[in-house]
N, C-alpha and C positions, 0 to 999 in steps of 0.2 A: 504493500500500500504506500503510496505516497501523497502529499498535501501539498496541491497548485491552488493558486486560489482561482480557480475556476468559477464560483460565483461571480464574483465581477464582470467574467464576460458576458455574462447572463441576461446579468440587471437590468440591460437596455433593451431583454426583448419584452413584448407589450404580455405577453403571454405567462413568460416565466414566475410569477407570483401565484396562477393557475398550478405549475408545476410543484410548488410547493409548498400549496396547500394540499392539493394531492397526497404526496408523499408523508408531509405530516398528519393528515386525519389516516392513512392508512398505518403508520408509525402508533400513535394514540391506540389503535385497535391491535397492537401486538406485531403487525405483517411488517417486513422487511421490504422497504419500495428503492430502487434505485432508478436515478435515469441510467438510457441506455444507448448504445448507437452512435451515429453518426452525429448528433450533437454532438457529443462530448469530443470526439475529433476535427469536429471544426472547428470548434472551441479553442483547442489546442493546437490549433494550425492558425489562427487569427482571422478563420472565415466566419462567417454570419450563418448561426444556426437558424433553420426554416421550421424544423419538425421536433416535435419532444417525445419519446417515448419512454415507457417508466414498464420496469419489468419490476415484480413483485411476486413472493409465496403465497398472497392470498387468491383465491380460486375465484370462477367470471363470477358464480353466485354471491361470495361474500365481497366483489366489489360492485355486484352489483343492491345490493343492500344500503351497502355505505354510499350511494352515490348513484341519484336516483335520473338523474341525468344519463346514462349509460345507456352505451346500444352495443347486445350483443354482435356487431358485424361478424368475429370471426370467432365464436365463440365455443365451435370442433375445433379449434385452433389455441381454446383459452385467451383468448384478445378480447378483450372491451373497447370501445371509441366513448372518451367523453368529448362531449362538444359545447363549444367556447363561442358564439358566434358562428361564424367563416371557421375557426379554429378548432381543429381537433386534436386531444392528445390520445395518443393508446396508452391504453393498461393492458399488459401481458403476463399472465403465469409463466414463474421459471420455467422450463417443460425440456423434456429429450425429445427427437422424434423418433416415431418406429419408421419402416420401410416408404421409401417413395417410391408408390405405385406408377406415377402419370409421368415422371423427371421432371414434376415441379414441385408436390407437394406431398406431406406425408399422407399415409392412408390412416396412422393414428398416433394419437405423443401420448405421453406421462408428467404428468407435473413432477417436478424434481426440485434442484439444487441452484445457487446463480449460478454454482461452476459448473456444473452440468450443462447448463443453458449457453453460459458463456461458451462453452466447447461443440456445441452445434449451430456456431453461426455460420456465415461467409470466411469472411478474413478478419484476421489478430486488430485490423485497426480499429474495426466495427465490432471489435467485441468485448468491450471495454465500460463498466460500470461506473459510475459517479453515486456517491451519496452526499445529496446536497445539507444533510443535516449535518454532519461530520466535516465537511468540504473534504472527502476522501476519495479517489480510484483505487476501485479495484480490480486489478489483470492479473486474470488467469492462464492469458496467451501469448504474455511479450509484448499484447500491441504498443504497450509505450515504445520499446525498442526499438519496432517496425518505424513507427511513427517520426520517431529521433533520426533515422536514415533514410526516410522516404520510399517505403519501401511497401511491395503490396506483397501479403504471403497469405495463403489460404490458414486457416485454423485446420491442425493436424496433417492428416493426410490427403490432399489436394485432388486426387483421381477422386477419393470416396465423395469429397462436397461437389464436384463439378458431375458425378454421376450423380448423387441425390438429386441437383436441382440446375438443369443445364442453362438458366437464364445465367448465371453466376458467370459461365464462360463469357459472357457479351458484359456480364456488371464488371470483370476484373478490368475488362476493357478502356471499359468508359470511366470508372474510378481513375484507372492509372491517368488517363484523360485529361480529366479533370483535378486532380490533386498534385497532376505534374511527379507520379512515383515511377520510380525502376518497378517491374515483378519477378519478385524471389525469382530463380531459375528451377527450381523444384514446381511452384507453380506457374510458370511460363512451360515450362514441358509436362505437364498435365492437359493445359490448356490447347497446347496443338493434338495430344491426343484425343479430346473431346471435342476438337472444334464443330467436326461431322453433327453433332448431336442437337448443336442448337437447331436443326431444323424440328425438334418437337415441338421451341416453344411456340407462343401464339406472335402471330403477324401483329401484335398490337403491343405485344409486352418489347419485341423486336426493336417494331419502330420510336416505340417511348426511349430504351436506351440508348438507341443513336440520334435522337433528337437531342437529348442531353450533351450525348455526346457533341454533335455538334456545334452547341451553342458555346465550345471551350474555346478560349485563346489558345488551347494547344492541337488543335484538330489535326495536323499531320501527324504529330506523336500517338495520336488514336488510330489512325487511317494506316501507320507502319506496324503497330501492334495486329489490326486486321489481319493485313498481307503474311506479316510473318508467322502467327498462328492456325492462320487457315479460314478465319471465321469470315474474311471478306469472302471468297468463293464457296464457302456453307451459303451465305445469304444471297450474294448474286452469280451465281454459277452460269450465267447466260453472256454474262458481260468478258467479252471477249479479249479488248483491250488491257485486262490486266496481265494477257500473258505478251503481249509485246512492250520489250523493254525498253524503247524510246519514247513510247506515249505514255507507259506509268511512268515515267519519268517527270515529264512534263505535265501527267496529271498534277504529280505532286506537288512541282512547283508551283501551280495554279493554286493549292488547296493551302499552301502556306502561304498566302497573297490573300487567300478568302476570308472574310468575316463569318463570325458565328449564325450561318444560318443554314437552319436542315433544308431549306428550300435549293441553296446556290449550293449544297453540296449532292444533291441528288440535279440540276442541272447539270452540273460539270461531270459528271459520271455519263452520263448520257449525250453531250457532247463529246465527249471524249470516243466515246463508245463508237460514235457516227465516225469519227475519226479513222475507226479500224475497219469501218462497214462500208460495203460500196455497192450492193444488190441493193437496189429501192425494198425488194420485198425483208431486207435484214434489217434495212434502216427504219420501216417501219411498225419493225418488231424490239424495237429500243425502246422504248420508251416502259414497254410491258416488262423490258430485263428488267429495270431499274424499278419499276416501282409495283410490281404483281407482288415482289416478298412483303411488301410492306402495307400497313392502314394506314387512306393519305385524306386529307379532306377535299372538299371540292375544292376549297381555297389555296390551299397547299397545289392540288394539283392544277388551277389556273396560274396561278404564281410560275410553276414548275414550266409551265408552256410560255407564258412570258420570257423566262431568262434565256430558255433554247431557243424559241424561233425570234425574240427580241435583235440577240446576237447576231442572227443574220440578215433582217432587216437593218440594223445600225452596217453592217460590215457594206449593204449596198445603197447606204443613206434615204432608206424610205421610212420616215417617220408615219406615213401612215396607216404602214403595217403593223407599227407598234401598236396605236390609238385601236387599232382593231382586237389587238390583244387584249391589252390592258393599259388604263394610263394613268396609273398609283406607286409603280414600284419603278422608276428611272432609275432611285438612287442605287438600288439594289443593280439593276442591271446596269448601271457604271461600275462597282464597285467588281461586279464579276468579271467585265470586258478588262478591265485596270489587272486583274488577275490574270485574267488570260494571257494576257503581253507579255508574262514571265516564259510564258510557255509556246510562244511564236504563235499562235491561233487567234491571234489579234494585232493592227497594227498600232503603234500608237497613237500615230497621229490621225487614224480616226477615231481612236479612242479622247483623242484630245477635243475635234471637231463636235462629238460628240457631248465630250464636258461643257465647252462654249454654249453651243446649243442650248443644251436643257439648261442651265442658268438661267439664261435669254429668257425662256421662255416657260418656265415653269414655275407655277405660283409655292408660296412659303410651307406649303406643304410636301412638297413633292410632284405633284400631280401636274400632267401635262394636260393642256387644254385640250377643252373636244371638237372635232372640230364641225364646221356650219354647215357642211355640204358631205352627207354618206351615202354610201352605196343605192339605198331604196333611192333616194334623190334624182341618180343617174339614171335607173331603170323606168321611173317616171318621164325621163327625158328622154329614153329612146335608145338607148345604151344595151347592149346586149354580154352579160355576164360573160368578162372573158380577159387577156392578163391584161388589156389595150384599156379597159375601166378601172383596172386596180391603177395606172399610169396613170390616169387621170386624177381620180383620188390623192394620189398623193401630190399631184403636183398644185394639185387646188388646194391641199393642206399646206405644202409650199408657202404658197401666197399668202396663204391666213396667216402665218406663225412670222412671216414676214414683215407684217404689215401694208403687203402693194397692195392688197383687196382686203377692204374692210368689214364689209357685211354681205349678207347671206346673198341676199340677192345679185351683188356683183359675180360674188362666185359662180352662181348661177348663169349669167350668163358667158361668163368665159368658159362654160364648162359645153354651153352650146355651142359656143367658136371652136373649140376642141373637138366634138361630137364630128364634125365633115371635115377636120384635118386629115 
C-alpha cells in the first residue's frame, strides 16, 4: 500500500462528493467500498477522470437497500448503476469469473475477494484500488510499477485474459493509444496470437474502440500497433493496400498529419485503398472494405463520402461538386488534403488554392455557401442530365462565390447563354 494524495485530484470533479458519500454510507454498514479502475490511473497520470466506479463486498441486494436510487443494469454480473443526473456511478461486487462462454463474457462469477477481483481484470494499470477514506492504493498487480514505466501488461497470464474476453485485444490497443504506453512483450505476443479472434466481437463494440482510438494525438502509434499484431487485417481483411509497401507507407504518413477524427481516418483508408484498385468494379467495392466491419451513422457515413469524393472534386477545382456533397465540413477536408501532401496524393498548391478559397468564402462557421442556381433549376431550363450540366453548375457556382453575378436571376440567365453554347 502506498499514500499519494490522490484526493486532491479529485476534488475538482462535480461528481466526486457523490463518490464519497457512497463509499462512506457503504463503510457505516460494515462493507468495504473502494474506487476502482481507470480513475484512479488517470488520476495518477495527470488526466481528467470521466467515470467513477466503486467495487465493494456488499452484494446488488444489500446495495440495493442502502441506496434506493439503484438500477440493477448488470446485476448477473453483480453491478449496480446509481444515477446522478446525466451521471452514473457503478457499484460492483468483488467477484471471480467462471468460464467465458461467448469470448466476451462470463456465463457465471462468484462474489469473492478485492484481490481476487483485482486479479480478473484486463491489465495491472486498471486494476488498481483506491480507498478514499484512508487516501490509500491498493495493488495486487504491480500496476503502480506498470504505470511508473508506461507500460501496458495484461494481469497474469495474457493468452488466458485475451481468450476470456477478445474485445481486450483491440482495448490493449487503443489504451497503449491513448496513454502513449510500450506493451509488455509477453502481452504484445499474446496479442498477435489472438488477433484472428476479434472477429467475435460485435461491429459496434469494434467501432467504439477505434473511434476512441482515433480521437488520440497519437493515432499512428495505434495504426503500427494494428499492423504489427495482426488486428488491422482481422478487421479489414479486404483492404488490399496494406500489403503494398509504398502506399502503407505513405498511408502512414498521411495518418501522422491527420487530426483526431474517426471520420478522416476511415476516409484515408479508402482513399488509399483506390490507390491500389484500378477495376471500376474493385473500386466500387471500397468503400464496403472499409466500412461493412464497422457500425457507422448516417452522418459518419455522409461525412465519410464528403472527404473521399470532396478530394477529388478540390484536386479538379469544382466546388460545386463539393456543395453537392456537403457544405459543413471544409475544414475537415482541408485538414485531410494538408495531410495528404505528406504522402504525394495531393499537390500543395492546390491545397493552398484551396485554403485561399474557403477563407474567401466561407462564413464563421465553416460552412460554405449554397449556392442560387441547382440542378432541378437547369432541368427546368431544358438541360438534359449529363456531365455538360454538372459544367455548368459549377461554373455558375463560379460566379456566385465570385461575386461577377449577384443574384439568382442573373445566374439564370447566363445559365440560358450556356444552355446553346
Amino acid at each position: 500500500m502506498q499514500r499519494p494524495k490522490l484526493k486532491d485530484l479529485f476534488l475538482n470533479h462535480s461528481h466526486w462528493p457523490d463518490v464519497e458519500r457512497i463509499v462512506k454510507k457503504l463503510d457505516s454498514h460494515g462493507f468495504v467500498a473502494y474506487l476502482a479502475g481507470g480513475a484512479i490511473r488517470d488520476a495518477l497520470l495527470g488526466r481528467e477522470a470521466h467515470d467513477f466506479d466503486i467495487a465493494t463486498d456488499a452484494h446488488p441486494e444489500e446495495i440495493e437497500k442502502l441506496f434506493k436510487n439503484a438500477i440493477g443494469v448488470g446485476r448477473q454480473f453483480g453491478v449496480m448503476m446509481l444515477p446522478f443526473g446525466d451521471f452514473q456511478i457503478e457499484v460492483a461486487t468483488f467477484r471471480r469469473d467462471g468460464e467465458y462462454g461467448d469470448g466476451r463474457h462470463p456465463t457465471e462469477i462468484h462474489y469473492s475477494s478485492a484481490e481476487e477481483d483485482s486479479r480478473r481484470r484486463d491489465f495491472t494499470v486498471n486494476a488498481l484500488f483506491y480507498d478514499p477514506l484512508k487516501d490509500e492504493i491498493i495493488d495486487f498487480v504491480d500496476g503502480l510499477k506498470d504505470l511508473k514505466v508506461h507500460t501496458l501488461r495484461a494481469v497474469g497470464d495474457p493468452l488466458a485474459r485475451f481468450n476470456e474476453d477478445k474485445l481486450r485485444i483491440l482495448r490493449a490497443a487503443r489504451l497503449s493509444t491513448q496513454l502513449d504506453f510500450a506493451i509488455d512483450p509477453k502481452t504484445l505476443q499474446a496479442m498477435k496470437q489472438c488477433a484472428p479472434l476479434i472477429t467475435v466481437v460485435s461491429r459496434e463494440r469494434i467501432t467504439d474502440e477505434l473511434f476512441k482510438m482515433a480521437g488520440s494525438k497519437n493515432l499512428r502509434h495505434g495504426i503500427e500497433v494494428l499492423l504489427e499484431v495482426g488486428l488491422f487485417k482481422a478487421i479489414w481483411p479486404k483492404l488490399s493496400f496494406q500489403n503494398d509497401s509504398r502506399l502503407l507507407a505513405a498511408f502512414m504518413a498521411s495518418v501522422s498529419q491527420a487530426s483526431g477524427s474517426f471520420e478522416m481516418l476511415l476516409a484515408l483508408l479508402e482513399i488509399f485503398n483506390r490507390q491500389h484498385l484500378t477495376k471500376q468494379p474493385e473500386v466500387a467495392a471500397v468503400s464496403e472494405a472499409v466500412r461493412a466491419p464497422l457500425i457507422l451513422s448516417r452522418d459518419q457515413q455522409r461525412r465519410i463520402d464528403f472527404l473521399v469524393h470532396g478530394r477529388e472534386h478540390l484536386a479538379r477545382n469544382e466546388f460545386q461538386g463539393l456543395l453537392d456533397l456537403n457544405h459543413n465540413d471544409g475544414p475537415l477536408l482541408t485538414e485531410m488534403c494538408l495531410a495528404l501532401t505528406s504522402a504525394g496524393l495531393f499537390e500543395k498548391g492546390a491545397v493552398g488554392n484551396w485554403i485561399t478559397r474557403f477563407l474567401d468564402i466561407a462564413d464563421d462557421n465553416g460552412a460554405l455557401p449554397k449556392p442560387l442556381v441547382v440542378g432541378d433549376d437547369l432541368l427546368r431550363l431544358g438541360f438534359k442530365a449529363s456531365p455538360r450540366m454538372g459544367e455548368v453548375l459549377n461554373e455558375l457556382f463560379m460566379n456566385q462565390i465570385n461575386n461577377k453575378i449577384k443574384n439568382r436571376d442573373e445566374l439564370l440567365a447566363m445559365a440560358e447563354r450556356l444552355k446553346v453554347l
